[in-house]
DRENSE-81770 format. One line per 5 residues: number of its first residue (from 1); for each residue z, x, y of C-alpha. Coordinates in Angstrom, 2 decimals. Example, Ala and Ser with C-alpha at 12.3 -4.5 7.8 and 13.67 -1.06 7.14 Angstrom:
REM DRENSE-81770
1) 7.80,12.30,-4.50 | 7.14,13.67,-1.06
This chain:
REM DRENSE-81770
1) 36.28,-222.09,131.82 | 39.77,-221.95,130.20 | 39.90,-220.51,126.68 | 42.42,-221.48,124.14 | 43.84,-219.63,121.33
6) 41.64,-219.89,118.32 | 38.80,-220.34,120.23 | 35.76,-218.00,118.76 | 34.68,-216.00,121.39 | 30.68,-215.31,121.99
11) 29.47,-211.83,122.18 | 26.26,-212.52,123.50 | 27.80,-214.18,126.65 | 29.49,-210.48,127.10 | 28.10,-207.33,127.88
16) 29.87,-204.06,127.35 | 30.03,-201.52,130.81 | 31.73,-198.48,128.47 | 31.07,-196.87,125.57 | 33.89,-198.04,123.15
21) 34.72,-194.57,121.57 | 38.22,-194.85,122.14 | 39.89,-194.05,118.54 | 43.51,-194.80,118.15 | 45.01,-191.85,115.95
26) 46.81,-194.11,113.99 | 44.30,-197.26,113.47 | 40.24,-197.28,114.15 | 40.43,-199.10,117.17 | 37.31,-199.42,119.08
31) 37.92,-200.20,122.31 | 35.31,-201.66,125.20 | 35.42,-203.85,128.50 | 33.03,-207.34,128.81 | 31.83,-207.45,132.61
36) 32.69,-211.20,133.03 | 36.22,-211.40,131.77 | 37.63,-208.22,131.19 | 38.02,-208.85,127.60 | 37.30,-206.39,124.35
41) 33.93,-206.98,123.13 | 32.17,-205.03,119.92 | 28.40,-205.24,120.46 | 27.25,-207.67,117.49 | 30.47,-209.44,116.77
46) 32.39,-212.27,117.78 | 36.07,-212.17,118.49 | 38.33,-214.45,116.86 | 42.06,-214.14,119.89 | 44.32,-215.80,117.23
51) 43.45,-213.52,113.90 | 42.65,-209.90,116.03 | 40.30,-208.91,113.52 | 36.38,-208.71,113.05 | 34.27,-209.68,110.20
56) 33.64,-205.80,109.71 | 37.56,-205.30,109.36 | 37.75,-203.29,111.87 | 41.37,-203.55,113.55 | 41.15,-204.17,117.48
61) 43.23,-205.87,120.05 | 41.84,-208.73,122.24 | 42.47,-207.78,126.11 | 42.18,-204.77,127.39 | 45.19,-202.49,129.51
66) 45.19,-201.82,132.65 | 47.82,-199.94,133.81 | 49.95,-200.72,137.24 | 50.48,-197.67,138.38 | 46.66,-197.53,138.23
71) 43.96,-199.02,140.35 | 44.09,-202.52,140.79 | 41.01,-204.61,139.13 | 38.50,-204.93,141.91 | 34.81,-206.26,141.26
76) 33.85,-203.03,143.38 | 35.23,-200.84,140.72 | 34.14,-199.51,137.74 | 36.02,-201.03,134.22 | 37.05,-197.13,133.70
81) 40.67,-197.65,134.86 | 42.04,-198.22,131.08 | 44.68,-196.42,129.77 | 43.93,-195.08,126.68 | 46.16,-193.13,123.78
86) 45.71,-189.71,123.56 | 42.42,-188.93,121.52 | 42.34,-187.27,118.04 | 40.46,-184.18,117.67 | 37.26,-184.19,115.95
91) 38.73,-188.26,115.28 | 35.77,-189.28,112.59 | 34.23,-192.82,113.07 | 33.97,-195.11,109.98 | 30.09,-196.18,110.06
96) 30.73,-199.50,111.98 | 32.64,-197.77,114.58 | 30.03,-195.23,114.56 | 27.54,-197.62,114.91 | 29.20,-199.78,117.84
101) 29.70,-196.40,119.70 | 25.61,-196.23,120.22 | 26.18,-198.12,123.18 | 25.06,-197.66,126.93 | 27.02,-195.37,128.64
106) 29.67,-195.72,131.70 | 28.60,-197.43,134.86 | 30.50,-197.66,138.17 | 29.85,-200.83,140.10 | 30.10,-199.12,143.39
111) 27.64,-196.64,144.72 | 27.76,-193.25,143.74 | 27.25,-190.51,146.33 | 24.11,-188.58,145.37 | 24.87,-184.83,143.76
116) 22.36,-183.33,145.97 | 24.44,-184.90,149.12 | 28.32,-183.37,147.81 | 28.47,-180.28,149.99 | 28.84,-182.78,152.95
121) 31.71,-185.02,150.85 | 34.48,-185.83,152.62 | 38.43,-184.41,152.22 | 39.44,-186.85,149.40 | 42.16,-188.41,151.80
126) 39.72,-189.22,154.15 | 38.32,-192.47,152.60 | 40.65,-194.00,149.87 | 37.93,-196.22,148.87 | 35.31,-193.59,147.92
131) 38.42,-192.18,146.07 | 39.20,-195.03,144.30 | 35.38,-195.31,142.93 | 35.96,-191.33,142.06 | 39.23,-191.79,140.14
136) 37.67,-194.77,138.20 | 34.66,-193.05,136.91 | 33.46,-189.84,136.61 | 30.15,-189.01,136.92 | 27.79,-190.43,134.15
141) 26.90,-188.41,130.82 | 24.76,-190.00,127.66 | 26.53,-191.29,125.38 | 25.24,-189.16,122.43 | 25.78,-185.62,123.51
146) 23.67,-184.58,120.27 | 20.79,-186.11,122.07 | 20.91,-183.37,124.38 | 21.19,-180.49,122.51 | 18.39,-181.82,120.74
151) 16.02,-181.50,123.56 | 17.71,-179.68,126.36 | 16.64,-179.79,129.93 | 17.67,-177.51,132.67 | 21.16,-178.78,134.34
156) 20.78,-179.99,138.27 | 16.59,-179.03,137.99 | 16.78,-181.11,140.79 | 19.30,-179.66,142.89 | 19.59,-176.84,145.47
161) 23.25,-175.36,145.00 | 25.73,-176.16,142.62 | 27.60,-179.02,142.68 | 30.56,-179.18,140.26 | 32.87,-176.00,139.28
166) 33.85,-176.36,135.06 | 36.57,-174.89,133.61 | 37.25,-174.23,129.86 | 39.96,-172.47,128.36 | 40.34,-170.04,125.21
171) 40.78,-173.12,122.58 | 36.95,-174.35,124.00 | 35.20,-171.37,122.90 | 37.54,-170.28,120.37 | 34.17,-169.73,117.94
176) 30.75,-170.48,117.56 | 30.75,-174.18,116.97 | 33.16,-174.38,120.13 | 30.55,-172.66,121.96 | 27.88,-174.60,120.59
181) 30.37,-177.94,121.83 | 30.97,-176.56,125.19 | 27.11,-176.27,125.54 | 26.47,-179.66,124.67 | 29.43,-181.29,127.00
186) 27.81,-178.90,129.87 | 24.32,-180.50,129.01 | 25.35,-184.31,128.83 | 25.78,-183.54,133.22 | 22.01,-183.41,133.62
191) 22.40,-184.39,137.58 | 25.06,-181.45,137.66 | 24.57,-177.88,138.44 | 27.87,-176.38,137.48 | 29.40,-173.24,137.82
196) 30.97,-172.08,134.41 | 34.58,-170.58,134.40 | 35.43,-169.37,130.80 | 38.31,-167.75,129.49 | 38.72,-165.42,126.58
201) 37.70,-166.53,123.30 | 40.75,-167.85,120.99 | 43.53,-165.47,120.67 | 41.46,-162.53,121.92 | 43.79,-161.67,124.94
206) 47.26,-162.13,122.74 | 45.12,-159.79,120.14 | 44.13,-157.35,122.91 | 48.10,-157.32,124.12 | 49.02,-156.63,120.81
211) 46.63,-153.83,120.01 | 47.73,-152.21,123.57 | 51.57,-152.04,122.20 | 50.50,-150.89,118.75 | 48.63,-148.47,120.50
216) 51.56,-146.51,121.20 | 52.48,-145.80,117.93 | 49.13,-144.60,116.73 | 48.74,-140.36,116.65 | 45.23,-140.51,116.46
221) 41.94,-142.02,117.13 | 41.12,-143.11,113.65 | 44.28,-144.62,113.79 | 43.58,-147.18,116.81 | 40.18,-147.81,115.27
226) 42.29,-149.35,112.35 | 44.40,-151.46,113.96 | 44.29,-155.24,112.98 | 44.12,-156.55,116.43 | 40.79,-154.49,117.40
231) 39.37,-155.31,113.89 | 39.96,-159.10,114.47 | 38.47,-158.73,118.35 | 35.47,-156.91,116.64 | 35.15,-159.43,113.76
236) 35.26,-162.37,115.97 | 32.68,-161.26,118.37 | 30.44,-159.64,116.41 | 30.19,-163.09,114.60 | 29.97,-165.02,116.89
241) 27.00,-163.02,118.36 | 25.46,-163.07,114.85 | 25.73,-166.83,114.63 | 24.57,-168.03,118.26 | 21.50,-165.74,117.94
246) 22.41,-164.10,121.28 | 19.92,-161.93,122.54 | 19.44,-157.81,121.72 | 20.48,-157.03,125.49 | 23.91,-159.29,125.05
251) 24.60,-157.84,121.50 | 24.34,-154.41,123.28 | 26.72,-155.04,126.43 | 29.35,-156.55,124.23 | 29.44,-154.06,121.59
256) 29.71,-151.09,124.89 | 32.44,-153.69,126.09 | 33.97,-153.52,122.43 | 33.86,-149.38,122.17 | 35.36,-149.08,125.89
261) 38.05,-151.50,124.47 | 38.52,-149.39,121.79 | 38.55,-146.17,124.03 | 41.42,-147.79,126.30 | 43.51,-148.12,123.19
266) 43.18,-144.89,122.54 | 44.07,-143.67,125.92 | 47.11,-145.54,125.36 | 48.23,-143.93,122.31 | 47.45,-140.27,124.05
271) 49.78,-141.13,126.93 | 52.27,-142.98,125.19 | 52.36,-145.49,127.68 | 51.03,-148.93,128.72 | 51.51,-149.29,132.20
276) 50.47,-152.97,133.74 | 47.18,-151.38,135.37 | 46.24,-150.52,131.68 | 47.21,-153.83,130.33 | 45.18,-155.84,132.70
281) 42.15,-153.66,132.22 | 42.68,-154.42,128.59 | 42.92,-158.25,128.63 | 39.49,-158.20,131.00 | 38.16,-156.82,127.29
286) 38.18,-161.18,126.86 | 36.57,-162.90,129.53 | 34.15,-160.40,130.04 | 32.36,-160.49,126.43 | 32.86,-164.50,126.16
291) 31.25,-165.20,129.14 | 28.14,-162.67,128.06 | 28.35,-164.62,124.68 | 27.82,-167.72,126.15 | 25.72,-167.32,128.47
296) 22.82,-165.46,126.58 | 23.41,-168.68,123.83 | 22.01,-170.98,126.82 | 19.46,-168.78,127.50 | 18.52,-169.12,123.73
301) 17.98,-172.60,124.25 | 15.97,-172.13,127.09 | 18.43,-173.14,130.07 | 18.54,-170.38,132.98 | 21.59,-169.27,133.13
306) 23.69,-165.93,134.88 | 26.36,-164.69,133.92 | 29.12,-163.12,136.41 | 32.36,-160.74,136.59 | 34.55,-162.49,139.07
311) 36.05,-159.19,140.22 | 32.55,-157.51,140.17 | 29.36,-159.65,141.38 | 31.97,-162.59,142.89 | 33.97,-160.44,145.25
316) 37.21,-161.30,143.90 | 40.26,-159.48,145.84 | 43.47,-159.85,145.03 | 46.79,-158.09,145.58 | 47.63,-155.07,143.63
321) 50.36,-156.57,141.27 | 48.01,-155.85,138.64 | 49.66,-158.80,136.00 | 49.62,-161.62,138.90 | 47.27,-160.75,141.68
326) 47.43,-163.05,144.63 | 43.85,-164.06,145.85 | 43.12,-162.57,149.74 | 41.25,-164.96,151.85 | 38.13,-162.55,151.83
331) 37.54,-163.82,148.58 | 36.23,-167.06,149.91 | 33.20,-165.65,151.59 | 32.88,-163.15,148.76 | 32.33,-166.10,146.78
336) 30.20,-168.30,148.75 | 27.55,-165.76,149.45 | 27.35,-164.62,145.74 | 26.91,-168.44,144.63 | 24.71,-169.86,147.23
341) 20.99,-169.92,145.87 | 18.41,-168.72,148.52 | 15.79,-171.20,149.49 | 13.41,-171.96,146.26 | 15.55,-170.14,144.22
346) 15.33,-172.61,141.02 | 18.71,-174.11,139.47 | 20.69,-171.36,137.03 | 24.08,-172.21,134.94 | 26.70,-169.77,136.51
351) 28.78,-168.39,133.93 | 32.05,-166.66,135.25 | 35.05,-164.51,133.77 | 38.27,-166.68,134.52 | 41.49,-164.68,134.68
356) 40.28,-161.86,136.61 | 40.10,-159.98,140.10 | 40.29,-156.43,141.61 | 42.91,-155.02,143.73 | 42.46,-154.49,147.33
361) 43.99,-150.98,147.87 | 43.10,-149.51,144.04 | 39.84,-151.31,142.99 | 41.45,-151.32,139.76 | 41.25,-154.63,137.59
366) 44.04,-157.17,138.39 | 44.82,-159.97,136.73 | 45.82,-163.45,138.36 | 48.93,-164.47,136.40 | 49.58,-167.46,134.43
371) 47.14,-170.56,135.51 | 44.78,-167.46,135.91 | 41.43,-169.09,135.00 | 42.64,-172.70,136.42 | 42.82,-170.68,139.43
376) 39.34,-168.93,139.58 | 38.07,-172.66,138.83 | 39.71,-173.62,142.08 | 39.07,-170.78,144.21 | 35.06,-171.24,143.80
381) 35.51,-174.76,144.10 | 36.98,-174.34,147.48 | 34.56,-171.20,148.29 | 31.57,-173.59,147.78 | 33.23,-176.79,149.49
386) 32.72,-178.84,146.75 | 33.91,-181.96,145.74 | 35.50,-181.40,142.51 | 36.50,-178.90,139.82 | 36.77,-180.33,136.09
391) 39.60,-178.70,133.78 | 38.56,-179.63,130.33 | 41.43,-180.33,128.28 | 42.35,-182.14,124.26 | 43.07,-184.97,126.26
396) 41.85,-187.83,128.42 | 43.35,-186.76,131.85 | 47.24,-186.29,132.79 | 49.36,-188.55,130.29 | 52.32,-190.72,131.04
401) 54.77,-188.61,128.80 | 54.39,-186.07,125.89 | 52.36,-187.75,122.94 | 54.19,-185.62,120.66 | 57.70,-187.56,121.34
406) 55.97,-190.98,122.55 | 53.74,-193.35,121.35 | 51.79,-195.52,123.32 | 51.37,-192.88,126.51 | 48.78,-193.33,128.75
411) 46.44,-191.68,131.09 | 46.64,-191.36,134.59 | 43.62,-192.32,136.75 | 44.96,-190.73,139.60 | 47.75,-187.58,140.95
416) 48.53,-186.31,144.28 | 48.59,-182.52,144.14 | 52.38,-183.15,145.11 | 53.24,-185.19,141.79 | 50.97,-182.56,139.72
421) 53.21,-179.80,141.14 | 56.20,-181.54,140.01 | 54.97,-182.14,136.44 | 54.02,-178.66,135.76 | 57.11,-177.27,137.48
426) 58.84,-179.47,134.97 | 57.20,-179.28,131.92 | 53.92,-181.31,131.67 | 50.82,-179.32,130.66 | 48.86,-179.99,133.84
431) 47.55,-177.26,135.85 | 50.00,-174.23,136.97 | 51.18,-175.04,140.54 | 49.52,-171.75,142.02 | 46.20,-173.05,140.65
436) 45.84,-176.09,142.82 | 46.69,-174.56,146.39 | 43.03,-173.71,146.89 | 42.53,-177.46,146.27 | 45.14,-178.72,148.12
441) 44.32,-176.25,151.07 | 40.46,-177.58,151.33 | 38.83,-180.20,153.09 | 37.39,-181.89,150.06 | 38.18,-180.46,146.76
446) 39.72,-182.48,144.35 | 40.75,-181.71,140.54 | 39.66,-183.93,137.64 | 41.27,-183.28,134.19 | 39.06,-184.45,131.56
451) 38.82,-184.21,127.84 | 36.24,-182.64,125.90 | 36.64,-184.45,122.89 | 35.58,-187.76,124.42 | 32.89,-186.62,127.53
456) 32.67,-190.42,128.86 | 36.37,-190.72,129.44 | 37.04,-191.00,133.49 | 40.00,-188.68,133.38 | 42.80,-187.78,135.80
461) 41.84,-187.24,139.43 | 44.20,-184.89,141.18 | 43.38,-185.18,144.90 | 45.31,-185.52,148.24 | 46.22,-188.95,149.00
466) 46.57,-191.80,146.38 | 44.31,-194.81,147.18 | 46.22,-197.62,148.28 | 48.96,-195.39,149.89 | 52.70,-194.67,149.28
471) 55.34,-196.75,150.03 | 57.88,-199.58,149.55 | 54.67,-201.73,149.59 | 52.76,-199.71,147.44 | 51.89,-201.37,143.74
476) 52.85,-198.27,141.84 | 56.26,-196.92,140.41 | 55.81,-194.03,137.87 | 53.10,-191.51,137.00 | 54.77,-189.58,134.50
481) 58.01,-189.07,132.56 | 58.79,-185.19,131.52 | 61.42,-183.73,129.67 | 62.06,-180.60,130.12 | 64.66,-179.04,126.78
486) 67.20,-176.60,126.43 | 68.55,-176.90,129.95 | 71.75,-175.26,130.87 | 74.01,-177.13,133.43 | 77.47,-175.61,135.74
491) 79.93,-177.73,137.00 | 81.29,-175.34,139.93 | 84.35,-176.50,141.64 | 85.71,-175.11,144.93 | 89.13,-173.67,144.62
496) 89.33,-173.69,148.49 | 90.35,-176.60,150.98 | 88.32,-179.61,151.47 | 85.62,-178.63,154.00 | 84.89,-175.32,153.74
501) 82.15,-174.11,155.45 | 79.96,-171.08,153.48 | 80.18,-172.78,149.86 | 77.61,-173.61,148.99 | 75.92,-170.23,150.70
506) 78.16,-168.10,148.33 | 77.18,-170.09,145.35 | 73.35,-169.85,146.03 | 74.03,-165.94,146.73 | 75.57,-165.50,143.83
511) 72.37,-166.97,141.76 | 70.22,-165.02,143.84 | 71.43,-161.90,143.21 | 71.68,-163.26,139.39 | 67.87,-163.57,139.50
516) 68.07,-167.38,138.16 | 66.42,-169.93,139.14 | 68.09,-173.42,139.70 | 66.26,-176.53,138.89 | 68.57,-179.77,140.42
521) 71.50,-179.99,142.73 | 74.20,-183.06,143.41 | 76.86,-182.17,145.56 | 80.21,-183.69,147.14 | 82.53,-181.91,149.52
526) 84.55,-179.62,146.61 | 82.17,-179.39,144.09 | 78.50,-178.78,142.83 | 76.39,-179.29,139.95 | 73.54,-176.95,138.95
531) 70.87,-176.99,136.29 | 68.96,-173.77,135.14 | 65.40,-173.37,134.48 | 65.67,-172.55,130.36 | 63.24,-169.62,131.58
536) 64.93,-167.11,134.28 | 61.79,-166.25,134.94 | 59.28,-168.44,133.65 | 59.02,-165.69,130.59 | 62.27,-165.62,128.63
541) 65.56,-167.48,127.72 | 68.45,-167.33,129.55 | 71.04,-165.44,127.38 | 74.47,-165.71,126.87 | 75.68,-162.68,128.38
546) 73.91,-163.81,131.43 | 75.81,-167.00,131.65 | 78.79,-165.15,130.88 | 78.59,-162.70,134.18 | 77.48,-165.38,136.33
551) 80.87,-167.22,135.48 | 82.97,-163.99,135.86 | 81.26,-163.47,139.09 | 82.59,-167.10,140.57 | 86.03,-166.21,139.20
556) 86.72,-162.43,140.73 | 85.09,-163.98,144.12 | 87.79,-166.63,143.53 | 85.58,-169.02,145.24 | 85.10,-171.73,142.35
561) 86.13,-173.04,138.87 | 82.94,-172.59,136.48 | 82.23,-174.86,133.83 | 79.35,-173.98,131.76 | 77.37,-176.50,129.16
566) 74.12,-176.38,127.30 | 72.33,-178.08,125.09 | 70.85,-180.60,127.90 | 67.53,-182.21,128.58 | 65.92,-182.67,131.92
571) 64.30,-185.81,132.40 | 62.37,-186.31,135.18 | 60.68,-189.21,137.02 | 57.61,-188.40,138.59 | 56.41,-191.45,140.59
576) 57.26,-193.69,143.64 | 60.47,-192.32,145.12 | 60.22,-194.70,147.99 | 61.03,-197.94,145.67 | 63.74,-195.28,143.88
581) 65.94,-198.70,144.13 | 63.45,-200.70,141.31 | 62.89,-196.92,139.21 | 66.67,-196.82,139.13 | 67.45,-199.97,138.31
586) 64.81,-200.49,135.48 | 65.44,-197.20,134.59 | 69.39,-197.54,133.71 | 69.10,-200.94,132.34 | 66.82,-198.81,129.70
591) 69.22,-196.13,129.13 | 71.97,-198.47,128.57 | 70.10,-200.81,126.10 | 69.67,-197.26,124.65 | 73.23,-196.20,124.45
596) 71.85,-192.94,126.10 | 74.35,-191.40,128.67 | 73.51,-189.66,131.98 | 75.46,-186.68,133.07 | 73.91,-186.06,136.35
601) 71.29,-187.46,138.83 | 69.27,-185.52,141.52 | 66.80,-187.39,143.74 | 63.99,-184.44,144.83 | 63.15,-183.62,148.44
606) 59.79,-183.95,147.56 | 60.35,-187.80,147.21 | 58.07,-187.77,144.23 | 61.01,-186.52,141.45 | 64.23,-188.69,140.40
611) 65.57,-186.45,137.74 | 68.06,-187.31,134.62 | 70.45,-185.08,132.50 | 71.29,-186.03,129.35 | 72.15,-184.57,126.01
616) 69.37,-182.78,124.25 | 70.11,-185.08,121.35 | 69.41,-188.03,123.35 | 66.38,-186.53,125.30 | 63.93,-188.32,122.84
621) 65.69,-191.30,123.00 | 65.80,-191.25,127.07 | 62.39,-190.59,127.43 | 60.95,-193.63,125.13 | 63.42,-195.88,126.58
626) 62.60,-195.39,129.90 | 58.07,-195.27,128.96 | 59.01,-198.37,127.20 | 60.77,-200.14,130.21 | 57.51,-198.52,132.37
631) 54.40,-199.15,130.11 | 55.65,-201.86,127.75 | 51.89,-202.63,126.98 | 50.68,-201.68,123.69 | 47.77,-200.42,123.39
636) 45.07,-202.85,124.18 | 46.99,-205.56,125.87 | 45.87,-206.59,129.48 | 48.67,-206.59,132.22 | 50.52,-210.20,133.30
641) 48.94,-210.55,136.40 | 45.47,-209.66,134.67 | 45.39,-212.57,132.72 | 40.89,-212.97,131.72 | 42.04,-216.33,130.10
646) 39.65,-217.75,133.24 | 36.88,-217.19,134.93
C-alpha cells in the first residue's frame, strides 16, 4: 500500500515497540516506532504527514531517524537503533505526553540470551549478529520506574551470580533524592543481579582535597574541626543518613568514618605536610561512606544487599603510586572469589567503593587515577567474565559531537574500544582510555553507556568488533566529531640539507626531555608540524615560558627554524578511515561552503582518526559544518534509503 501526502494515517493499524519518552529540549516531541512501517505513532491519535501535528497539539515529526553509521533496519532487530537528541534533565512531560509515555516497554525482535546463561557469553567479536541484537537494545526495564519502588522485589531472585557490573558516578548520588533515583533505575533490572560501583557523593572528594590543603594552615585541632570543607562533608552525610532512614549500625560506621576523616586532617596540620599517601587516604573518606549510605537505604526497603571496600573485602592491588595505582593481575582472582556466591547462597545487591585500591609493597590506600571508578567497574566486570558493564551517564550513550556547540547530535548505537580511545584521548566525555583495557583485554566484556535520565534508552555499546565489519565496503563513515580547544601548533623547519637523517629524532628528543606531549604530526623532507596537547600533562596549561624554552632549545641546537601559534582547535574525525577518500571529500566541500580554513591535516595510525586544525574562532563553525554534511537529518526524519512510504 502506497501512502500519499495528506493521507490520515490510522493508529489502530500501528502498534508502538518503544516507549516514546524521547523529549526534545527545545520542543515536546514524543517520539515512538509503528512495527509495520517504521513510522511515528502516538498511542490514541492519528497522524496527519502533510500538517505534522496532532489534535492534542503536540509537535512531532512523521518518520523516524535512523542513523547510517548505525545498524541497518533488519526485521531481526529491535526498532531501538534511533538516534535521539541529547535528553533534558529531569525534562517534565505536559499531561498528554505524560500520558502517551504509559506505554509498553522496549522489545527486541530477536532472542535474548537468558541472564542466568551470561557467564558462558561469548567475546563480543565472536558473533556480530548477537552483537548487533545487543547494541540495539538493552536489556528490558518497566516503563514506570515508580512502579518499582513502589513494591520492590529482590534484583536477579532468580539468579545464581551476578550478571551485570553498574557504575554511577558522584553527580548520581550527589544527595538523597539521587540516591533514592539510583535505587529505582537499579530496581527497574528485575532479571539483573548487579554489582554496584559508586563513587563519592557530589563534591565530597574536591571538599576532602580542599580540607587536606587547608589543613596545613590550621595550628590546632579546633581549628580543623572548623574548616568549611569538613563541615560541608559532615552536613551532607549526616543528612543524607537522616533522610534515607539508614539503619543505627550505618549511622555509626559513617560517623567513625567522619571522626577518622577529621583525625587525618589533623595529622596534616601537625606535620605540616600532605604527602600523596595522605591525600589518597583522605579522598577514600568518599566512596567509603556513600557506598555504606546506599547500601543500608536498600536494605531499608527490604532488598539484600552488601556492601564492599574494593581495597579491603575485594582484594584490590595496585601499584604504589598512591594518586594513580596501576591494577596487578592478582586482583582478578581477588575479585572473583570475593563475588562468586556459594551454592544456595540467595541473590544480594553488591555495593562497591569505586576509586580505590591498596598498594602492593605498603598496604597503604592507593588511589587509581583519573577514570578511577570507570575502572573498578571494568576490572570486576572482567574478574567475573561477564558480559557487560553499564556506565550511567546524563546522556543516551556516546553522542555524535558536543551538544553544547551542536544541535541535532546523535547517539551512537555502537564503538569499538579503538574509536572510544580516540574520543576520550581527544576530548569526548566517554570513558578514560585506562578504564576500558580490562574490557578490551577479556573474552567477553563489553561497555554500554547509558543514561539515567531515560532507563529504556538502548545506549552506546562499546565492544570489540563493529557488526557488519570495517572496510571500504562497510556502510558506515563517522562515529563522532570532537574538538578539542586551545591547541598550540609549531611549524619546525630544518636549517640543514635536504635529507638529513636524525631530524626528526632530535625534534622528538627535544619534546621529551620538555615533558610535552604531542598530539598530530605531518611531515615532508625539511620540515614538520606539531600540535600540543593544551594539557602537558593531562593536569595543567601549557605556559608561555614553556613554549618559549622549547623554541630557544631548537635555535642553540641550530637544528630548526621554530614557529610557534596558538589559539587553534583540533578537530577530529573519529570514524571509517578506510573510505578517508568520501570523509575527505564531504568533509572539505563542508568547510568550504563554510568559509572555514584548514591549517593542517594528520591521518592517525590508528586508522580510526582524520584530524583538522583550524582557528579556534572557526572551531564551532568546523564542527557544525562538517555534523551537518554527516547527519543532515533533523530530528525525526527517516534516512533516504528508509523510505516506510510502502509496505
Amino acid at each position: 500500500m502506497r501512502r500519499l501526502p495528506g493521507d490520515e494515517l490510522d493508529s489502530s493499524a500501528y502498534s508502538l515497540v518503544r516507549t516514546p519518552t524521547v523529549v526534545s529540549e527545545k520542543k515536546n516531541q514524543v517520539m515512538g516506532f509503528s512495527k509495520k512501517s517504521d513510522c511515528l505513532m502516538v498511542q490514541g491519535a492519528s497522524l496527519s504527514p502533510n500538517r505534522r501535528s496532532l489534535s492534542s497539539k503536540i509537535s512531532v515529526r512523521r518518520k523516524v531517524h535512523l542513523d547510517r553509521t548505525l545498524l541497518p533496519l533488519s526485521p531481526s532487530l529491535s526498532f531501538g537503533t534511533f538516534a535521539a537528541r541529547r535528553l533534558s534533565p529531569r525534562a517534565v512531560l505536559s499531561p498528554p505526553l505524560a500520558m502517551s509515555a504509559q506505554l509498553a516497554p522496549v522489545r527486541a525482535f530477536a532472542p535474548r540470551v537468558s541472564s542466568s546463561r551470561r557467564r558462558a557469553s561469548p567475546r563480543c567479536r565472536s558473533r556480530p549478529a548477537d552483537v548487533r541484537v545487543r547494541a540495539a537494545a538493552a536489556p528490558s526495564a518497566p516503563a514506570d520506574a515508580d512502579d518499582a519502588l513502589a513494591a520492590p522485589s529482590q534484583p536477579g531472585d532468580a539468579l545464581e551470580q551476578y550478571s551485570v557490573v553498574m557504575k554511577f558516578g558522584g553527580t548520581s548520588v550527589a544527595d538523597a533524592e539521587r540516591m533514592r533515583e539510583v535505587a529505582s533505575i537499579v530496581l527497574t533490572f528485575q532479571d539483573e543481579m548487579p554489582v554496584l560501583v559508586l563513587s563519592a557523593m557530589g563534591k565530597t572528594t574536591n571538599n576532602l582535597l580542599a580540607a587536606g590543603e587547608q589543613a596545613m594552615k590550621c595550628d590546632s585541632a579546633e581549628e580543623v574541626a572548623a574548616l568549611e570543607p569538613i563541615a560541608a562533608i559532615r552536613e551532607l552525610h549526616e543528612s543524607t543518613m537522616d533522610e534515607l532512614n539508614v539503619d543505627a549500625n550505618t549511622r555509626e560506621e559513617v560517623g567513625k568514618l567522619l571522626d577518622k576523616m577529621q583525625q587525618v586532617c589533623t595529622g596534616v596540620a601537625l606535620m605540616q605536610e600532605c604527602t600523596s599517601r595522605t591525600r589518597a587516604t583522605l579522598v577514600s573518606f568518599g566512596e567509603r561512606m556513600s557506598t555504606r549510605i546506599f547500601s543500608s537505604y536498600l536494605r531499608s526497603m527490604g532488598i539484600r544487599s552488601k556492601q564492599y571496600d574494593a581495597f579491603d573485602q575485594l582484594g584490590f592491588v595496585t601499584t604504589d603510586e598512591f594518586e594513580n595505582g596501576n591494577i596487578l593481575d592478582e586482583t582478578y582472582p581477588n575479585v572473583a572469589s570475593a563475588l562468586t556466591l556459594g551454592k544456595g547462597e540467595p541473590a544480594s545487591v553488591a555495593v562497591v567503593t569505586g576509586f580505590l585500591g591498596r598498594g602492593q609493597k605498603t598496604g597503604a590506600i592507593a588511589t587509581l587515577g583519573r577514570g578511577g571508578s570507570d575502572l573498578t567497574a571494568t576490572v570486576i566486570g572482567a574478574a567475573l567474565n561477564l558480559p557487560e558493564v553499564y556506565v550511567w551517564k546524563d546522556v543516551d550513550g556516546v553522542l555524535s559531537a558536543d551538544p553544547r556547540e551542536v544541535d541535532g547530535t546523535v547517539a551512537m548505537a555502537f564503538l569499538s574500544f579503538q574509536e572510544a580511545t580516540e574520543l576520550a584521548y581527544f576530548g569526548a566525555q566517554v570513558l578514560h582510555p585506562q578504564s576500558m583495557r580490562p574490557a578490551m583485554d577479556s573474552d567477553s566484556l563489553c561497555v554500554r553507556v547509558k543514561n539515567s535520565y531515560n532507563v529504556t534508552a538502548p545506549g552506546t555499546l562499546i565492544g570489540h568488533e563493529r557488526p557488519g565489519g570495517n572496510g571500504v565496503d562497510a556502510e558506515w563513515l563517522l562515529t563522532s566529531i570532537v574538538r578539542k580547544k586551545n591547541v598550540t601548533m609549531l611549524d619546525i623547519v630544518s636549517t640543514r640539507m635536504l635529507g638529513q637523517y636524525g631530524f626528526l629524532a632530535k625534534v622528538f628528543n627535544i619534546m621529551d626531555k620538555a615533558g610535552i606531549s604531542v598530539d598530530c604530526v605531518a611531515t615532508s623532507e625539511v620540515s614538520v608540524s606539531l600540535t600540543l596537547d593544551p594539557a602537558k600533562m593531562w593536569s595543567r596549561d601549557l605556559v608561555q615560558e614553556e613554549l618559549d624554552a622549547l623554541v630557544s632549545e631548537f635555535e642553540e641546537i641550530g637544528i630548526a627554524r621554530v614557529t610557534v601559534t596558538t589559539g587553534h582547535s583540533l578537530i577530529s574525525l573519529i570514524g571509517n578511515v578506510e573510505r578517508n577518500n568520501e570523509i575527505m571529500e564531504r568533509g572539505f566541500r563542508a568547510l568550504g561552503e563554510a568559509n572555514v580554513k584548514v591549517k593542517m591535516i594528520s591521518q592517525g595510525a590508528s586508522k580510526t582518526n582524520i584530524s583538522l586544525l583550524v582557528n579556534d574562532e572557526q572551531g564551532a563553525d568546523a564542527v557544525n559544518a562538517i555534523h551537518k554534511e554527516f547527519f543532515p537529518y533533523e530530528f525525526g526524519q527517516i534516512m533516504p534509503e528508509m523510505s516506510c512510504d510502502e509496505e
